[in-house]
FIPA-559325 format. One record per atom (N, C-alpha, C, O): x, y, z; atom name; residue in one letter; residue number from 1. Coordinates in nm, 3 decimals, decimal comma. Layout:
{node {X; Y; Z}; 'CA'; 'a'; NUM}
...
This chain:
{node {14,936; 11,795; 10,676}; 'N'; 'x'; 1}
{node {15,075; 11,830; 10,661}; 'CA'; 'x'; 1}
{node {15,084; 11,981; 10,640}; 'C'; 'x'; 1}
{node {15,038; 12,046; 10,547}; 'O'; 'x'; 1}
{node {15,169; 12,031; 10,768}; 'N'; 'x'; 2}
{node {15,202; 12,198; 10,728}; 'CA'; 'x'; 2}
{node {15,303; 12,195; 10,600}; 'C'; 'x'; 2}
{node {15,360; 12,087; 10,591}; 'O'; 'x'; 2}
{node {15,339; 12,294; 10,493}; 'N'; 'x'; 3}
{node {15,409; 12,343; 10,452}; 'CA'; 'x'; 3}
{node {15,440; 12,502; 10,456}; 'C'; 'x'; 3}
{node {15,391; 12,601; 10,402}; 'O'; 'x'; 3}
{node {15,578; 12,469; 10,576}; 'N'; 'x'; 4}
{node {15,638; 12,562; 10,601}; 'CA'; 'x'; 4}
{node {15,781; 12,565; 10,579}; 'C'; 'x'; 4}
{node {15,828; 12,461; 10,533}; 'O'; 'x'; 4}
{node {15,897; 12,704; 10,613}; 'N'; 'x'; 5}
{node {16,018; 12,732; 10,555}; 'CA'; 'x'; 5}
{node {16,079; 12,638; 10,667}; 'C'; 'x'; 5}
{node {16,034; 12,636; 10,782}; 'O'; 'x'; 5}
{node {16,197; 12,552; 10,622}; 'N'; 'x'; 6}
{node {16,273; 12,477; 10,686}; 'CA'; 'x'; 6}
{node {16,417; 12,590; 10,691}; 'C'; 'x'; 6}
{node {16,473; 12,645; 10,597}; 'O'; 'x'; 6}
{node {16,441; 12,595; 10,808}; 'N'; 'x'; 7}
{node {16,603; 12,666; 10,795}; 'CA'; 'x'; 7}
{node {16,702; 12,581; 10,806}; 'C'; 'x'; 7}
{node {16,813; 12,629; 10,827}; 'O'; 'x'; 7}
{node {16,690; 12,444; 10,795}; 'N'; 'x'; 8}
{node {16,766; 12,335; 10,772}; 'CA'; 'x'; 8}
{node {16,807; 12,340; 10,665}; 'C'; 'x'; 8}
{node {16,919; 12,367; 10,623}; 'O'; 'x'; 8}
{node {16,638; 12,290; 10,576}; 'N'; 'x'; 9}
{node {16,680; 12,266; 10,431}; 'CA'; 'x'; 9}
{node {16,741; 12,411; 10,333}; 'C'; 'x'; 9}
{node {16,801; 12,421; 10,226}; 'O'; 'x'; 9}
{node {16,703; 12,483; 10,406}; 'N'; 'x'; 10}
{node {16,657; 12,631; 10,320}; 'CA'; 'x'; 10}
{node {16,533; 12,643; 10,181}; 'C'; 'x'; 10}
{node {16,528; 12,725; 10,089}; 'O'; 'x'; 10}
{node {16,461; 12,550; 10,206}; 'N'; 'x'; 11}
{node {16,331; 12,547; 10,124}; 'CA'; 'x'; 11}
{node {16,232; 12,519; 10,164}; 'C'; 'x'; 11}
{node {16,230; 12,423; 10,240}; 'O'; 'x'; 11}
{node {16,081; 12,601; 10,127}; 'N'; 'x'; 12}
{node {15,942; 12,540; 10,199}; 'CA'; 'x'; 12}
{node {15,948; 12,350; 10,141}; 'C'; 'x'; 12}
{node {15,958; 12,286; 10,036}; 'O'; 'x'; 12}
{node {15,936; 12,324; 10,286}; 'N'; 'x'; 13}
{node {15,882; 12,182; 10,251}; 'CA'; 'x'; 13}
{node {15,803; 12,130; 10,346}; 'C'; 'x'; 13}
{node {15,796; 12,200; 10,447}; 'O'; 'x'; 13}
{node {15,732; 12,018; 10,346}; 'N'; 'x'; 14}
{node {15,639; 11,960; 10,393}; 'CA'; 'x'; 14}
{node {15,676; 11,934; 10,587}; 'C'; 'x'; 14}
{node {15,780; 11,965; 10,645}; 'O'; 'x'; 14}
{node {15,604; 11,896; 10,621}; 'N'; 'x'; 15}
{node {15,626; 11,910; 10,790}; 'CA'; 'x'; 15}
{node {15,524; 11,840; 10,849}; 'C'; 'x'; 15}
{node {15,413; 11,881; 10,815}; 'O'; 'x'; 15}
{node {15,525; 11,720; 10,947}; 'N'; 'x'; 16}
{node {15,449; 11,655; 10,938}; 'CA'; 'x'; 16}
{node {15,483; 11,540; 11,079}; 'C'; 'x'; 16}
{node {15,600; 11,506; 11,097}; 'O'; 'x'; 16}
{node {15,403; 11,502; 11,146}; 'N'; 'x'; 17}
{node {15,428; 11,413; 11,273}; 'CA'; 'x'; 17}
{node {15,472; 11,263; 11,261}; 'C'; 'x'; 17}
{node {15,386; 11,177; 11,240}; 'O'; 'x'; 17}
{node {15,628; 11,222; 11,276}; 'N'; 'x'; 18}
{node {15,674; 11,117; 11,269}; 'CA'; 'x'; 18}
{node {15,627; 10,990; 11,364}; 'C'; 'x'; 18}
{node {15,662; 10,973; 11,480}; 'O'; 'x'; 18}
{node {15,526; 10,893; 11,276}; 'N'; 'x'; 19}
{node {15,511; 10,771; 11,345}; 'CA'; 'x'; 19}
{node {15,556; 10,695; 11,335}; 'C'; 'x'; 19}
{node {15,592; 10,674; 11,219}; 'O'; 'x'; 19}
{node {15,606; 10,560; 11,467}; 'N'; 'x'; 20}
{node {15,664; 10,475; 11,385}; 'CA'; 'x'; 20}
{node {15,632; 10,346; 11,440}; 'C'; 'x'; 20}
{node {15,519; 10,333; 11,487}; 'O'; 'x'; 20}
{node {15,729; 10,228; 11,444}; 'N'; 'x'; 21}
{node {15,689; 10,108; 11,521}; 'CA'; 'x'; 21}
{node {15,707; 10,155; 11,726}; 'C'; 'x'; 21}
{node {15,638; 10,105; 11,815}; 'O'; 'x'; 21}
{node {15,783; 10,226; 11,739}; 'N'; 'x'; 22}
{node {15,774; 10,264; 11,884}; 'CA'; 'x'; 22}
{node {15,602; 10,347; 11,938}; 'C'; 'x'; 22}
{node {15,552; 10,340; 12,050}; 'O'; 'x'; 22}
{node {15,550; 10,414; 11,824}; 'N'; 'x'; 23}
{node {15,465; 10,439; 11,865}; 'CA'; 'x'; 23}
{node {15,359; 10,338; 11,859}; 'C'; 'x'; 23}
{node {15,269; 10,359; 11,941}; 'O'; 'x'; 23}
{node {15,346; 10,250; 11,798}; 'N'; 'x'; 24}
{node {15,208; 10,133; 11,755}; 'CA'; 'x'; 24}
{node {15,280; 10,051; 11,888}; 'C'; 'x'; 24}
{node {15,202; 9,974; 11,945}; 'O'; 'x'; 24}
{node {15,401; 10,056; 11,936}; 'N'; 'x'; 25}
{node {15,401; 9,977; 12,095}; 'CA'; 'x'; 25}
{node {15,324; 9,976; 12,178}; 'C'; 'x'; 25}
{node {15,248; 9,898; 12,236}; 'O'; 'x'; 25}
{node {15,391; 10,191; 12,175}; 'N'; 'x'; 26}
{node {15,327; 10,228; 12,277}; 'CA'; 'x'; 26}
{node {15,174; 10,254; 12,275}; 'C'; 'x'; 26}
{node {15,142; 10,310; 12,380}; 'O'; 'x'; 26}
{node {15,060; 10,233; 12,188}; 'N'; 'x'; 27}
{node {14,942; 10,260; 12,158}; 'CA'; 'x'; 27}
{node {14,896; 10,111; 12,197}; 'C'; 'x'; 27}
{node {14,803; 10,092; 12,275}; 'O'; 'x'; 27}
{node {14,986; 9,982; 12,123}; 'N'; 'x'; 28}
{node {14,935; 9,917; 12,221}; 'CA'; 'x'; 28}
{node {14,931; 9,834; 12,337}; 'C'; 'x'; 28}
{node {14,859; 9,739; 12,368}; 'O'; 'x'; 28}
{node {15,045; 9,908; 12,406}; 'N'; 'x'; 29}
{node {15,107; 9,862; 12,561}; 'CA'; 'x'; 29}
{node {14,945; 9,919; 12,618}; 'C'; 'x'; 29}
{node {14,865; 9,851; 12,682}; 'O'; 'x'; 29}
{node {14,929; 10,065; 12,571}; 'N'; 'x'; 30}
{node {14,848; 10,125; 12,681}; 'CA'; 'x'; 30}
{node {14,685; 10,125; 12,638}; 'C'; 'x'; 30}
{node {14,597; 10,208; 12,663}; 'O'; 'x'; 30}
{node {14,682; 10,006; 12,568}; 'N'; 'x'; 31}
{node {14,533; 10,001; 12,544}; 'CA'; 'x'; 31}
{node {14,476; 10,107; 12,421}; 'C'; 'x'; 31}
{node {14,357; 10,091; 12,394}; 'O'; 'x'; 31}
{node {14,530; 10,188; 12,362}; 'N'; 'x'; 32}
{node {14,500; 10,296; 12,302}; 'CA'; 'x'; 32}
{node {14,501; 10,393; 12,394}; 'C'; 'x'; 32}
{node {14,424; 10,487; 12,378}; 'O'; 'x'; 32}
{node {14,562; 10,389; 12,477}; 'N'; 'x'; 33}
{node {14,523; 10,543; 12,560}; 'CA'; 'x'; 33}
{node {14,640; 10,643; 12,496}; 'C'; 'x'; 33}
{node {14,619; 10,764; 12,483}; 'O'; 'x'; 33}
{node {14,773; 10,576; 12,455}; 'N'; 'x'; 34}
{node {14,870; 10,632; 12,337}; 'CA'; 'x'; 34}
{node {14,834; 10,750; 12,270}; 'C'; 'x'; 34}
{node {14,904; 10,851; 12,264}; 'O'; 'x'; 34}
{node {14,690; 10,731; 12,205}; 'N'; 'x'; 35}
{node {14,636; 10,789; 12,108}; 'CA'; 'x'; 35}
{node {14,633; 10,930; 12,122}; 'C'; 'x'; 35}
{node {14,660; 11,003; 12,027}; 'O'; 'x'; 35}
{node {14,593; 10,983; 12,259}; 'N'; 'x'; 36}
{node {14,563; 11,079; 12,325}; 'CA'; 'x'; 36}
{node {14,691; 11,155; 12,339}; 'C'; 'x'; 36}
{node {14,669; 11,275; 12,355}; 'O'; 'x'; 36}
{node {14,820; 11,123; 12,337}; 'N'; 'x'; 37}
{node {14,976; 11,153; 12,348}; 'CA'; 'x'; 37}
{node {14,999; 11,229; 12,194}; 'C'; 'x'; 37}
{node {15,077; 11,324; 12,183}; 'O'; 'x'; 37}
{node {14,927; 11,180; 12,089}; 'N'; 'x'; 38}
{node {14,987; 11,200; 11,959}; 'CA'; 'x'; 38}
{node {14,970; 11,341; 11,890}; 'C'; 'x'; 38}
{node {15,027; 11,359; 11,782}; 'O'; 'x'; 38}
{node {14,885; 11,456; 11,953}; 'N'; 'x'; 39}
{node {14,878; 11,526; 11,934}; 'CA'; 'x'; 39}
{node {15,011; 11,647; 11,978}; 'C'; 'x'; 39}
{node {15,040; 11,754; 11,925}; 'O'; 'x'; 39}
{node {15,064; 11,583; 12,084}; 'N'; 'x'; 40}
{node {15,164; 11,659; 12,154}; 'CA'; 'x'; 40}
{node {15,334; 11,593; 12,047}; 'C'; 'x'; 40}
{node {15,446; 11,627; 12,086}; 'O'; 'x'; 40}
{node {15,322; 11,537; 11,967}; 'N'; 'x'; 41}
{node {15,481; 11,504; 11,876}; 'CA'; 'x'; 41}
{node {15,481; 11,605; 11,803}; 'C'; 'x'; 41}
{node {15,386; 11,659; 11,748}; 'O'; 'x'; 41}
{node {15,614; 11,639; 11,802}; 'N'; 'x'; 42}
{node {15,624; 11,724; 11,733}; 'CA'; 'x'; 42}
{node {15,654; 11,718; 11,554}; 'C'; 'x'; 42}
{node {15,698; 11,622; 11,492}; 'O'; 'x'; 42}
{node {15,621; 11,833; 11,509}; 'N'; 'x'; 43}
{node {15,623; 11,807; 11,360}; 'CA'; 'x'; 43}
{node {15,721; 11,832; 11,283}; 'C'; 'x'; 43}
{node {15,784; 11,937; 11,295}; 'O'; 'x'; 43}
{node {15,750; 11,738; 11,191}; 'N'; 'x'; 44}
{node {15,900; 11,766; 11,162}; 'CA'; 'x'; 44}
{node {15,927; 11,765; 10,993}; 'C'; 'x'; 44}
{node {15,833; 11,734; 10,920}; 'O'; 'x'; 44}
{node {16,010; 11,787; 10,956}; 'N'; 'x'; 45}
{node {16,024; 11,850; 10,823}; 'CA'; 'x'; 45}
{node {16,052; 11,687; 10,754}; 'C'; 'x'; 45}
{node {16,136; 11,614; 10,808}; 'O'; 'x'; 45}
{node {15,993; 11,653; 10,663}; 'N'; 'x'; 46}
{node {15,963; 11,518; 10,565}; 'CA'; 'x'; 46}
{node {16,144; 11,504; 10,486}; 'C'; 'x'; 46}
{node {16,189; 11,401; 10,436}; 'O'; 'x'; 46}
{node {16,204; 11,614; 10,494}; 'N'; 'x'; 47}
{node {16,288; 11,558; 10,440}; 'CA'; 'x'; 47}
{node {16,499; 11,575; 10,512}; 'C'; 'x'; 47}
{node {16,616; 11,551; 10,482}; 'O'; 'x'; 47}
{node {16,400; 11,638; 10,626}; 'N'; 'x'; 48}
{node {16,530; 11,639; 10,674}; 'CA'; 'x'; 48}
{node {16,511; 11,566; 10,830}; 'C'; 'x'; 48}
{node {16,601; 11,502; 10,886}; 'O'; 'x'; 48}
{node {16,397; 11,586; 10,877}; 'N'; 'x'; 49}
{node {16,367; 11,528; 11,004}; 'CA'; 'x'; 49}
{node {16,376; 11,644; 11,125}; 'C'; 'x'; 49}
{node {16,359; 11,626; 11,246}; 'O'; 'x'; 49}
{node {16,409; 11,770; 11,054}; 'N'; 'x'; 50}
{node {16,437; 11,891; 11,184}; 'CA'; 'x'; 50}
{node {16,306; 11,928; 11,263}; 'C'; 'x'; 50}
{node {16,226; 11,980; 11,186}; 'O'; 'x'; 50}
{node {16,267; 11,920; 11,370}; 'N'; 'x'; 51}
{node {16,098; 11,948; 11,432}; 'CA'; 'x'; 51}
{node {16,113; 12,109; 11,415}; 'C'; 'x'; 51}
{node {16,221; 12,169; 11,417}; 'O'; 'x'; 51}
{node {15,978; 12,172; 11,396}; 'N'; 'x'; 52}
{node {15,932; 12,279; 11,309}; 'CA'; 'x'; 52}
{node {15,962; 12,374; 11,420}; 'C'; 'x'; 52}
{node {15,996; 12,490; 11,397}; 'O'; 'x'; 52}
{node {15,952; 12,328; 11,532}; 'N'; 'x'; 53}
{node {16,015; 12,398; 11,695}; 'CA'; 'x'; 53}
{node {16,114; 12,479; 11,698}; 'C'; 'x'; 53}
{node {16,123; 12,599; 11,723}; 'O'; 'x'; 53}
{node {16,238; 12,347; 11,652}; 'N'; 'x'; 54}
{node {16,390; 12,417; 11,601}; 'CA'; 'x'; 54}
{node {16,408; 12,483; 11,528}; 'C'; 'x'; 54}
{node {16,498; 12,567; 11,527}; 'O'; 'x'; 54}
{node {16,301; 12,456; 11,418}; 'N'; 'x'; 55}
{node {16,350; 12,581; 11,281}; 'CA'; 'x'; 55}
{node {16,326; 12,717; 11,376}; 'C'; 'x'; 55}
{node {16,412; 12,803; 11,396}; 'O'; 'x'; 55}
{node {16,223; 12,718; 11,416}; 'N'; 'x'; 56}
{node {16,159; 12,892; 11,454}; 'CA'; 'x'; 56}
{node {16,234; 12,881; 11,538}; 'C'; 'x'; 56}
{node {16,324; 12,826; 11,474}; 'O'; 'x'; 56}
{node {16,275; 12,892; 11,645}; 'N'; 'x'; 57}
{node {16,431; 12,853; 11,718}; 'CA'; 'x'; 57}
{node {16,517; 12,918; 11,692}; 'C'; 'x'; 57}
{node {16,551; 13,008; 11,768}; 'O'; 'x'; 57}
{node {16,571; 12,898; 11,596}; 'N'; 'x'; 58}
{node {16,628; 12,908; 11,507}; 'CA'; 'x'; 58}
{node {16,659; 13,042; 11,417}; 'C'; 'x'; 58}
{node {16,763; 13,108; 11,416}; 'O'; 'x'; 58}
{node {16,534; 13,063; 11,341}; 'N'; 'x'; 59}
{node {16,522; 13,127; 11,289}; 'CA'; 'x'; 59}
{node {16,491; 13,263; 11,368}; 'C'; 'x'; 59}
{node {16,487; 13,376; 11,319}; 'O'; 'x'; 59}
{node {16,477; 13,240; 11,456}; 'N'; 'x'; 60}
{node {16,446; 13,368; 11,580}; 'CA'; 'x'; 60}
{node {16,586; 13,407; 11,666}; 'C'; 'x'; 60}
{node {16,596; 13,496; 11,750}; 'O'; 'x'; 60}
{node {16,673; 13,329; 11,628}; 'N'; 'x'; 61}
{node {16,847; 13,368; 11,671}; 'CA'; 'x'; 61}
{node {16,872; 13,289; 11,788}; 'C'; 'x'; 61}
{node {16,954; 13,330; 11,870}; 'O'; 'x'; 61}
{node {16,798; 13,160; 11,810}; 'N'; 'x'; 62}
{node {16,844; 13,064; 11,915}; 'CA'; 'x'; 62}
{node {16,956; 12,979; 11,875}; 'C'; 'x'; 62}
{node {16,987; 12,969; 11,756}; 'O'; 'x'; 62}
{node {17,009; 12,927; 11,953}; 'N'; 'x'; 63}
{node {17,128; 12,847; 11,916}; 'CA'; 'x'; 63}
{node {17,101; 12,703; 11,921}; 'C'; 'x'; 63}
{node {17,019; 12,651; 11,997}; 'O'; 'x'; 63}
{node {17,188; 12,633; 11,822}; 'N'; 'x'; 64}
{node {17,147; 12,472; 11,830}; 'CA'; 'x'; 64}
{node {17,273; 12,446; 11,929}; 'C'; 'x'; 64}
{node {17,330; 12,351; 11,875}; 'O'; 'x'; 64}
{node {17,333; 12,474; 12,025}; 'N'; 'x'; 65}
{node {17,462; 12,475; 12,100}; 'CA'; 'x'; 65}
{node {17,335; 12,472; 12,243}; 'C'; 'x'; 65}
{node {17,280; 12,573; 12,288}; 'O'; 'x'; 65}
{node {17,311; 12,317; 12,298}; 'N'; 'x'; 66}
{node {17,217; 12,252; 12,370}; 'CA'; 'x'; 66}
{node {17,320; 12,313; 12,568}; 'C'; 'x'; 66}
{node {17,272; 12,305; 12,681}; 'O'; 'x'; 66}
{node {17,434; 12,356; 12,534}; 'N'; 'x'; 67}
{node {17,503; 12,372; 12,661}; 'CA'; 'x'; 67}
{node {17,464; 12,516; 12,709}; 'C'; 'x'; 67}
{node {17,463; 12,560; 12,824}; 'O'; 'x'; 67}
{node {17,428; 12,591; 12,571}; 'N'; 'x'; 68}
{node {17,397; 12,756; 12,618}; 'CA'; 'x'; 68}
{node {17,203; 12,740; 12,644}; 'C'; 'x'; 68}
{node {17,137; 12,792; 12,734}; 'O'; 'x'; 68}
{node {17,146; 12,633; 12,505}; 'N'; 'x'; 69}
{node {17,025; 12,718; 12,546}; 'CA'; 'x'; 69}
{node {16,944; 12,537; 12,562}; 'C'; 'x'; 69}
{node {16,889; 12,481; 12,467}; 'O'; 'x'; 69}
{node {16,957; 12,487; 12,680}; 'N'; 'x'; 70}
{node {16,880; 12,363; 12,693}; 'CA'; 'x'; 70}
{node {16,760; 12,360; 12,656}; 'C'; 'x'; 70}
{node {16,682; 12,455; 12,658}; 'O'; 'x'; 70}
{node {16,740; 12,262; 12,622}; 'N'; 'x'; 71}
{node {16,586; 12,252; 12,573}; 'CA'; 'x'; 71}
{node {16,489; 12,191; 12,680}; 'C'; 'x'; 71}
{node {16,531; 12,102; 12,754}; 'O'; 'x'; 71}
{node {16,373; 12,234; 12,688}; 'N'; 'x'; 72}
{node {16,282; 12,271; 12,830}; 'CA'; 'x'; 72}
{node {16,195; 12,131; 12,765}; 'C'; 'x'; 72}
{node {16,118; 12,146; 12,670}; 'O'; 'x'; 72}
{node {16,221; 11,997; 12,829}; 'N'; 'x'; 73}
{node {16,184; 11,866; 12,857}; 'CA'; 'x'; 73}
{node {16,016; 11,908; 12,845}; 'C'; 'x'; 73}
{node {15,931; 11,886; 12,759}; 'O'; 'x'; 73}
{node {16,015; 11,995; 13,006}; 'N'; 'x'; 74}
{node {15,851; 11,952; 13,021}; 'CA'; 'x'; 74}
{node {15,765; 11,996; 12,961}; 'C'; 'x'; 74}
{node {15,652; 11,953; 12,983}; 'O'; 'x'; 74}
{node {15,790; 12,123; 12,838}; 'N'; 'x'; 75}
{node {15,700; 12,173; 12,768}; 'CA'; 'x'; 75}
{node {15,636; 12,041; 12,655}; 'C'; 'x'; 75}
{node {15,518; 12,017; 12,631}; 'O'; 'x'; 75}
{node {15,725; 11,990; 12,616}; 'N'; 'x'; 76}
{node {15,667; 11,871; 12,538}; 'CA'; 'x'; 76}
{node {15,598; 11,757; 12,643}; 'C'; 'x'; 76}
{node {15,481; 11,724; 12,624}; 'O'; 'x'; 76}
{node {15,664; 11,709; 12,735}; 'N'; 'x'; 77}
{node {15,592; 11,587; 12,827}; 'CA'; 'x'; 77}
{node {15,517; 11,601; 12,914}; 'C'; 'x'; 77}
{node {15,511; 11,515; 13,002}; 'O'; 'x'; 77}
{node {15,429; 11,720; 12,918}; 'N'; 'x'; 78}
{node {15,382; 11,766; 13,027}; 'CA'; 'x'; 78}
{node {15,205; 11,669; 13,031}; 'C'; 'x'; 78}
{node {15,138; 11,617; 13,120}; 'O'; 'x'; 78}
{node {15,191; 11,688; 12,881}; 'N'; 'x'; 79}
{node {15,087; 11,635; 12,844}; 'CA'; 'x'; 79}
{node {15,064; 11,447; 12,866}; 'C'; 'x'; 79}
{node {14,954; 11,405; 12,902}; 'O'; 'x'; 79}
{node {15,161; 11,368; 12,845}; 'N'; 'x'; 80}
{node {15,182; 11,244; 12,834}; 'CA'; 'x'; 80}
{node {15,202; 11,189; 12,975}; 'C'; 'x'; 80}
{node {15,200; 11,068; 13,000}; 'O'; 'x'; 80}
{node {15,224; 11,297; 13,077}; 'N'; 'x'; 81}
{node {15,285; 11,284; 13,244}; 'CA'; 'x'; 81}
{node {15,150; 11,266; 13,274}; 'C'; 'x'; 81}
{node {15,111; 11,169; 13,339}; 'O'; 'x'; 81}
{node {15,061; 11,371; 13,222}; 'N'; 'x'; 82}
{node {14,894; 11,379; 13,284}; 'CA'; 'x'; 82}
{node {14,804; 11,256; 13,193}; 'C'; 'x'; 82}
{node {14,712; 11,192; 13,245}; 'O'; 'x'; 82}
{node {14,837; 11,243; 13,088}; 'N'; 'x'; 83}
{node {14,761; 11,096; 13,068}; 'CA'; 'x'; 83}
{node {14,778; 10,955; 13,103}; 'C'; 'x'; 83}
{node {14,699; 10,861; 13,115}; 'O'; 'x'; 83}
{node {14,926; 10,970; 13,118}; 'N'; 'x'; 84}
{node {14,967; 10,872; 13,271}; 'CA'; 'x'; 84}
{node {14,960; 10,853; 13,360}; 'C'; 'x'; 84}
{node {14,961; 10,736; 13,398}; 'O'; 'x'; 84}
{node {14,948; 10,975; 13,461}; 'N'; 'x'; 85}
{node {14,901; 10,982; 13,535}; 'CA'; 'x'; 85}
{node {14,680; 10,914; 13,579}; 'C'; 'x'; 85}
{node {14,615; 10,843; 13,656}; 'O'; 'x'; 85}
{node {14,666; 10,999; 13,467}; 'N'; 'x'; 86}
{node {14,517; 10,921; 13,446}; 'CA'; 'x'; 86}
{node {14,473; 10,765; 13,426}; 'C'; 'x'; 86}
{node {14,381; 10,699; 13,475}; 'O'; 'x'; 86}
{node {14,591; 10,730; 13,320}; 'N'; 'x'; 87}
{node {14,530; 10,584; 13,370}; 'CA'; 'x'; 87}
{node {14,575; 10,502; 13,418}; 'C'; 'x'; 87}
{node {14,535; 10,386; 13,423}; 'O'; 'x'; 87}
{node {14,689; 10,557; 13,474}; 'N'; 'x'; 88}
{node {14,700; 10,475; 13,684}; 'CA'; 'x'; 88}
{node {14,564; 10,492; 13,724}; 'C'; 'x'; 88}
{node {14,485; 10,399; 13,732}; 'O'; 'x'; 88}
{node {14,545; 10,579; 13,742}; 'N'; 'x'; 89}
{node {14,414; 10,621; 13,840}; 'CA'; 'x'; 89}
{node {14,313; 10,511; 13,800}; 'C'; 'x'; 89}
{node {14,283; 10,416; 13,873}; 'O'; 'x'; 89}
{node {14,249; 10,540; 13,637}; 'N'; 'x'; 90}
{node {14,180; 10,423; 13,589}; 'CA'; 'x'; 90}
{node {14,205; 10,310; 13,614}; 'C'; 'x'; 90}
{node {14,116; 10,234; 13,653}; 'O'; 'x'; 90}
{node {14,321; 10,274; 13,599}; 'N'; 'x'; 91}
{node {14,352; 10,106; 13,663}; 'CA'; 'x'; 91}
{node {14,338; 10,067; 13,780}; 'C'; 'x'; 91}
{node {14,299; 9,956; 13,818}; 'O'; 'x'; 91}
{node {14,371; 10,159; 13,844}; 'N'; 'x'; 92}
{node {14,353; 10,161; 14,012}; 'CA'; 'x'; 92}
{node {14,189; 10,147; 14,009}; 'C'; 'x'; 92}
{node {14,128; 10,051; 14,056}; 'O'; 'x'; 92}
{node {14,142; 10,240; 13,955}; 'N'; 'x'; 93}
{node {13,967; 10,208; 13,959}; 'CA'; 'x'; 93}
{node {13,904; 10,096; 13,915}; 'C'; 'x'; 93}
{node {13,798; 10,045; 13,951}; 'O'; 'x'; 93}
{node {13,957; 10,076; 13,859}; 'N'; 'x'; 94}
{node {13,899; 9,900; 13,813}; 'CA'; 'x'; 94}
{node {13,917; 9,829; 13,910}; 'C'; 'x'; 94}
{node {13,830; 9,774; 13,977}; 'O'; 'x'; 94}
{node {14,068; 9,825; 13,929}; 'N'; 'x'; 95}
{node {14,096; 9,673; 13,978}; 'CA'; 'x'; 95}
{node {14,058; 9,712; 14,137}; 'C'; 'x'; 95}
{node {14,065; 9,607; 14,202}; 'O'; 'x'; 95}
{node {14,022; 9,815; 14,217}; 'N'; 'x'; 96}
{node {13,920; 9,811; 14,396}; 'CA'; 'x'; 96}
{node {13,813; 9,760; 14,315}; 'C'; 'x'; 96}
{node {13,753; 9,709; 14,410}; 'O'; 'x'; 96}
{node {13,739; 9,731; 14,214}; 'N'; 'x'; 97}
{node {13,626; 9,739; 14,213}; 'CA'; 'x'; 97}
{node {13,558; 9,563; 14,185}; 'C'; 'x'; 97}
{node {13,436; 9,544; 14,180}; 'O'; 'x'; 97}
């Protein structure tokens, strides 16, 4: 757990990667290959839920007004596209074989 400044809360507090029953689905829809995804969630403040992304965001003079400054999808899913991508492939390799 980071503890860093929340510009939500306006106090250092704890920050930390939200798991939940959607993720133990998805870990085990995909065999555990899930597992490999969990490094890429983002971390989010324990008591307000803001991801540590937005604060610095934020705190760097970005706007939470999603019409001026959209938020860029593939920087977060870019990673989860390519481990999907992988085990198609793996499945595909099994099942010619």
């Amino acid at each position: 757990m980071d503890f860093t400044h929340c510009t939500n809360c306006q106090k250092k507090t704890g920050h930390k990667r939200s798991l939940g029953i959607g993720t133990l689905f998805a870990v085990l829809l995909t065999g555990g290959f899930w597992l490999l995804a969990l490094p890429f969630y983002p971390k989010r403040c324990i008591v307000c839920g803001q991801a540590i992304r937005q604060s610095m965001q934020e705190s760097a003079g970005g706007s939470k007004d999603l019409a001026i400054h959209p938020r860029l999808w593939y920087r977060t899913w870019w990673g989860i596209l390519i481990l999907l991508v992988l085990f198609i492939m793996a499945v595909s390799a099994i099942s010619t074989q």
